[in-house]
LUMRO-52744 format. One record per atom (N, C-alpha, C): residue number from 1; residue in one letter; y, z, x negated. Coordinates in steps of 0.1 Angstrom, whole numbers, plus 2048, in hexadecimal, padded with zeros to 3 digits. Each point is the difference from the previous one (the first is absolute). Last residue first. Layout:
REM residues N
<NUM; "a"; <Y; Z; X>>
...
This chain:
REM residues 76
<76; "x"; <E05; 278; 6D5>>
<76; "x"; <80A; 7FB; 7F6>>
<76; "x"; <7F8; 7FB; 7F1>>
<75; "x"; <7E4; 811; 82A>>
<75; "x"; <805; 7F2; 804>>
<75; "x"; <80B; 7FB; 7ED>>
<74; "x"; <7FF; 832; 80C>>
<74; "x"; <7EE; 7FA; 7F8>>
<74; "x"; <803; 7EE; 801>>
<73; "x"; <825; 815; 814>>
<73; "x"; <7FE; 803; 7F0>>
<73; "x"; <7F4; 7FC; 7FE>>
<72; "x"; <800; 7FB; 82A>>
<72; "x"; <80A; 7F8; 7FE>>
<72; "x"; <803; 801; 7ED>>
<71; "x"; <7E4; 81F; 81C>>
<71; "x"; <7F9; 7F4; 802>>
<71; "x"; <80D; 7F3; 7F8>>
<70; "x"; <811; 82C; 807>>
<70; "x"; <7F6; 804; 7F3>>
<70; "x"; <7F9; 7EF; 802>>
<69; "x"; <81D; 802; 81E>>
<69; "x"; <80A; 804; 7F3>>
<69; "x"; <7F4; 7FD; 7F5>>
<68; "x"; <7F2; 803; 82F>>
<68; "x"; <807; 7F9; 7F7>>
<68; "x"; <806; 7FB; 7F5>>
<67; "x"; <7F1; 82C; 812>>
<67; "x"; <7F4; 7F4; 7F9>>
<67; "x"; <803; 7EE; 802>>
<66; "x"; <821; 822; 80E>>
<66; "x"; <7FC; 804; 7ED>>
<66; "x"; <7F4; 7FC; 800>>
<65; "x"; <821; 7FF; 829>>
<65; "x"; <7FF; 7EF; 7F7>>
<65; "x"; <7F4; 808; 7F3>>
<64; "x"; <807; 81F; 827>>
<64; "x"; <7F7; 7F5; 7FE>>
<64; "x"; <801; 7F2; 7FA>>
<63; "x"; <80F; 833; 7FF>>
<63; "x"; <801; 7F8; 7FD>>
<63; "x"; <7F5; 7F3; 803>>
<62; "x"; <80F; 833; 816>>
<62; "x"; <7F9; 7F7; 7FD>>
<62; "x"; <808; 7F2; 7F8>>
<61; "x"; <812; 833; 80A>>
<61; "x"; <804; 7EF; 803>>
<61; "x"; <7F4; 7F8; 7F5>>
<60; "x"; <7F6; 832; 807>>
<60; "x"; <812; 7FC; 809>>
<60; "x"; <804; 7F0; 7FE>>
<59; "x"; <7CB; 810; 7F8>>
<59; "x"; <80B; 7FD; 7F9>>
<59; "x"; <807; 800; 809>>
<58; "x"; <7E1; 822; 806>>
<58; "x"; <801; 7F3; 804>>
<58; "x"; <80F; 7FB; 7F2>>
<57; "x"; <7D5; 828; 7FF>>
<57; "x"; <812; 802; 7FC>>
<57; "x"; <800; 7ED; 806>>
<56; "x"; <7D8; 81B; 7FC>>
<56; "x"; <806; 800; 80A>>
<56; "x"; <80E; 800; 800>>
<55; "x"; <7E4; 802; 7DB>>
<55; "x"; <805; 810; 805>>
<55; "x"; <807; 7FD; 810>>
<54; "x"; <7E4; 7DC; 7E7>>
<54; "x"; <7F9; 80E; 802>>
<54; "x"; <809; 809; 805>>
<53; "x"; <815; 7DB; 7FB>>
<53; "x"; <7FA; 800; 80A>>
<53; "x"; <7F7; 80C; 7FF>>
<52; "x"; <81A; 7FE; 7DD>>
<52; "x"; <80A; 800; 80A>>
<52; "x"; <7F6; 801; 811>>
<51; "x"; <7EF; 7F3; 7D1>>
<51; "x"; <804; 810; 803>>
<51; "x"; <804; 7FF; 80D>>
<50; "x"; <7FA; 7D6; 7F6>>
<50; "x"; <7F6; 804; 803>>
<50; "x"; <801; 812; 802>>
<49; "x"; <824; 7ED; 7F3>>
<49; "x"; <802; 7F9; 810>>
<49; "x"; <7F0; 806; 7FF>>
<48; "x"; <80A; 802; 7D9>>
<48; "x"; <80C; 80C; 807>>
<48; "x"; <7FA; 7F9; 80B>>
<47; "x"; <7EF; 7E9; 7E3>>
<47; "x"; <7F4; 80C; 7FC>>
<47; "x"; <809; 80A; 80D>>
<46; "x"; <80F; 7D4; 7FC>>
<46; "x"; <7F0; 7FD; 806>>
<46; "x"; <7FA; 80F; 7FD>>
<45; "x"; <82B; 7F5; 7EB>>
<45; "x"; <801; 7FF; 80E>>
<45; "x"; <7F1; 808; 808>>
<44; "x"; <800; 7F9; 7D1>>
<44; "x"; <806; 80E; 7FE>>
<44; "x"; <7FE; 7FB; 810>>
<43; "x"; <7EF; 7DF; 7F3>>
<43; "x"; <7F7; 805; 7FE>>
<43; "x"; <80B; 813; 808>>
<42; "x"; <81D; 7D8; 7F8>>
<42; "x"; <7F1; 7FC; 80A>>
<42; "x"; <7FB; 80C; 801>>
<41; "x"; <81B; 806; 7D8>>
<41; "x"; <806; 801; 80F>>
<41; "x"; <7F6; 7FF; 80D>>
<40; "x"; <7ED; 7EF; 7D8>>
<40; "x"; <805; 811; 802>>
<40; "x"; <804; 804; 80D>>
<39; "x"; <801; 7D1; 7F2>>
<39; "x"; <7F4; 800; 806>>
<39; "x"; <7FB; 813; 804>>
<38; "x"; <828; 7EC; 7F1>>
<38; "x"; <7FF; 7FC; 80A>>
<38; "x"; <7F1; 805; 806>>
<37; "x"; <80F; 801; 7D2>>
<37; "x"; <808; 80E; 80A>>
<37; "x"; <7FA; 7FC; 80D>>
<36; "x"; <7ED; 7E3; 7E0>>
<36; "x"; <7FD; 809; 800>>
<36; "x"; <803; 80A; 80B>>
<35; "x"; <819; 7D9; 7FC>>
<35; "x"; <7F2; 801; 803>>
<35; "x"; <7F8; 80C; 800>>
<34; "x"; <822; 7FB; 7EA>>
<34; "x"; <807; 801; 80C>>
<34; "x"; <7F8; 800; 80A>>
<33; "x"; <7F5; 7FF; 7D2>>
<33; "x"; <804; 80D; 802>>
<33; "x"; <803; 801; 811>>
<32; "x"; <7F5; 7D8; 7ED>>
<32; "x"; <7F4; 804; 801>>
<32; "x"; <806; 811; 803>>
<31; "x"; <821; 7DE; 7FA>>
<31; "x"; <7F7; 7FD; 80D>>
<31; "x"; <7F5; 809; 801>>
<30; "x"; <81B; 802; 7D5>>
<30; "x"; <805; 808; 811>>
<30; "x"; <7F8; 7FD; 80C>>
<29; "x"; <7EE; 7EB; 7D4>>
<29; "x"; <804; 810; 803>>
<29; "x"; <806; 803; 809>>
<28; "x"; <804; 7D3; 7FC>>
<28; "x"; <7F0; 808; 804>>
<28; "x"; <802; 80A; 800>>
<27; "x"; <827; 7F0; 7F4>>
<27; "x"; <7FA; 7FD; 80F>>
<27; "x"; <7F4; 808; 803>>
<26; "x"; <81A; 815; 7D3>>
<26; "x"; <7FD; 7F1; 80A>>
<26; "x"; <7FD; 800; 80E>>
<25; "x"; <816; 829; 7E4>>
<25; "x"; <7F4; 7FC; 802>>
<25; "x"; <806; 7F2; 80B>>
<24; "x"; <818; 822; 7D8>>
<24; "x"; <802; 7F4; 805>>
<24; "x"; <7EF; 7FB; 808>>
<23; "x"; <7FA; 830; 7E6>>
<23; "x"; <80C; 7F2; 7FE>>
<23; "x"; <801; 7F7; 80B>>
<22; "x"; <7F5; 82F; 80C>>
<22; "x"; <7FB; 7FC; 7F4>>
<22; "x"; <80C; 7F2; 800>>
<21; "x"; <7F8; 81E; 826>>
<21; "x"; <80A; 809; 7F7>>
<21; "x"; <7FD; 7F1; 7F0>>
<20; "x"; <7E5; 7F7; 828>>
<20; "x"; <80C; 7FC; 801>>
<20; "x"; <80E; 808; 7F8>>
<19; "x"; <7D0; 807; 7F5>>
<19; "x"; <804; 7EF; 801>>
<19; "x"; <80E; 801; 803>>
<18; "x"; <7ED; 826; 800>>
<18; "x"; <7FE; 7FD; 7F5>>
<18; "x"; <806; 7F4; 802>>
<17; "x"; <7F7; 810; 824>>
<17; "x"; <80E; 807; 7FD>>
<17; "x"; <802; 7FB; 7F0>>
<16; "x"; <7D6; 7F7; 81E>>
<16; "x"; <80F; 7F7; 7FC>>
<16; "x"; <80B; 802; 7FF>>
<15; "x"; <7DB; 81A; 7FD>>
<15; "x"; <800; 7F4; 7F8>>
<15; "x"; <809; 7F9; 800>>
<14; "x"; <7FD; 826; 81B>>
<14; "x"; <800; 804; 7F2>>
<14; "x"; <802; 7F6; 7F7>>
<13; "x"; <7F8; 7F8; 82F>>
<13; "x"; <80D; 806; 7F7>>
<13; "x"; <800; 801; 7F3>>
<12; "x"; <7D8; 7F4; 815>>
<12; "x"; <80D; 7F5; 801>>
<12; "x"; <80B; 806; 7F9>>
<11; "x"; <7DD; 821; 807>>
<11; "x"; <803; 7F4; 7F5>>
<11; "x"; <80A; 7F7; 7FF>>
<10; "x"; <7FE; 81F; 825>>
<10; "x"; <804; 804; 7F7>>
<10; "x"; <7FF; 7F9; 7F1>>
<9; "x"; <7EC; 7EB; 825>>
<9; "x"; <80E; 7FE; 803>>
<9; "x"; <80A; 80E; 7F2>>
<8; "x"; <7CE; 7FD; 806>>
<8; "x"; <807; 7F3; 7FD>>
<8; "x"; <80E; 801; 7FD>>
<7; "x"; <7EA; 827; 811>>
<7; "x"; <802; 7FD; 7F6>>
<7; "x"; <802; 7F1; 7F4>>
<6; "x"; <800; 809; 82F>>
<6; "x"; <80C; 806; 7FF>>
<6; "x"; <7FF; 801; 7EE>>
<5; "x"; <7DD; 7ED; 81A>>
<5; "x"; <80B; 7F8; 800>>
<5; "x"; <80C; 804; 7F8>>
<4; "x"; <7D3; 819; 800>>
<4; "x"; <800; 7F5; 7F5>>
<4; "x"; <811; 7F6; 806>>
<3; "x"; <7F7; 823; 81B>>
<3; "x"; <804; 809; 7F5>>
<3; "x"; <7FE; 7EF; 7F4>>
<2; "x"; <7F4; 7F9; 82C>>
<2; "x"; <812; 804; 7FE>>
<2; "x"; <7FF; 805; 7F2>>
<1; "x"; <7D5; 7F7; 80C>>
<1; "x"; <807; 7F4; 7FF>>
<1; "x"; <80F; 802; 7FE>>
């Protein structure tokens, strides 16, 4: 499952490096790149914090607004 996220997130890049080096992009097009990043990020967090607990590493400052955050963007 990590290896299919991380290579999501190397896509995203790749693609939307085309987009936003390219001409003038509209609404849609950025919402769907912004979207996109959002959903990477997600995925990049969810793979470090799951490393993190296999190796017994605690977070130094829990966040507990970021299933907020994440519940509040899906909500947008």
């Amino acid at each position: 499952m990590e290896a299919e996220q991380i290579h999501c997130g190397r896509e995203v890049l790749t693609q939307s490096r085309g987009l936003l080096e390219g001409s003038r992009l509209g609404k849609v097009e950025l919402r769907f790149v912004a979207s996109r990043f959002h959903e990477c990020l997600a995925d990049t967090l969810r793979v470090a914090e799951s490393r993190g607990i296999r190796l017994g590493v605690e977070d130094p400052r829990p966040d507990d607004n970021m299933e907020e955050l994440a519940d509040s963007e899906a909500e947008a």
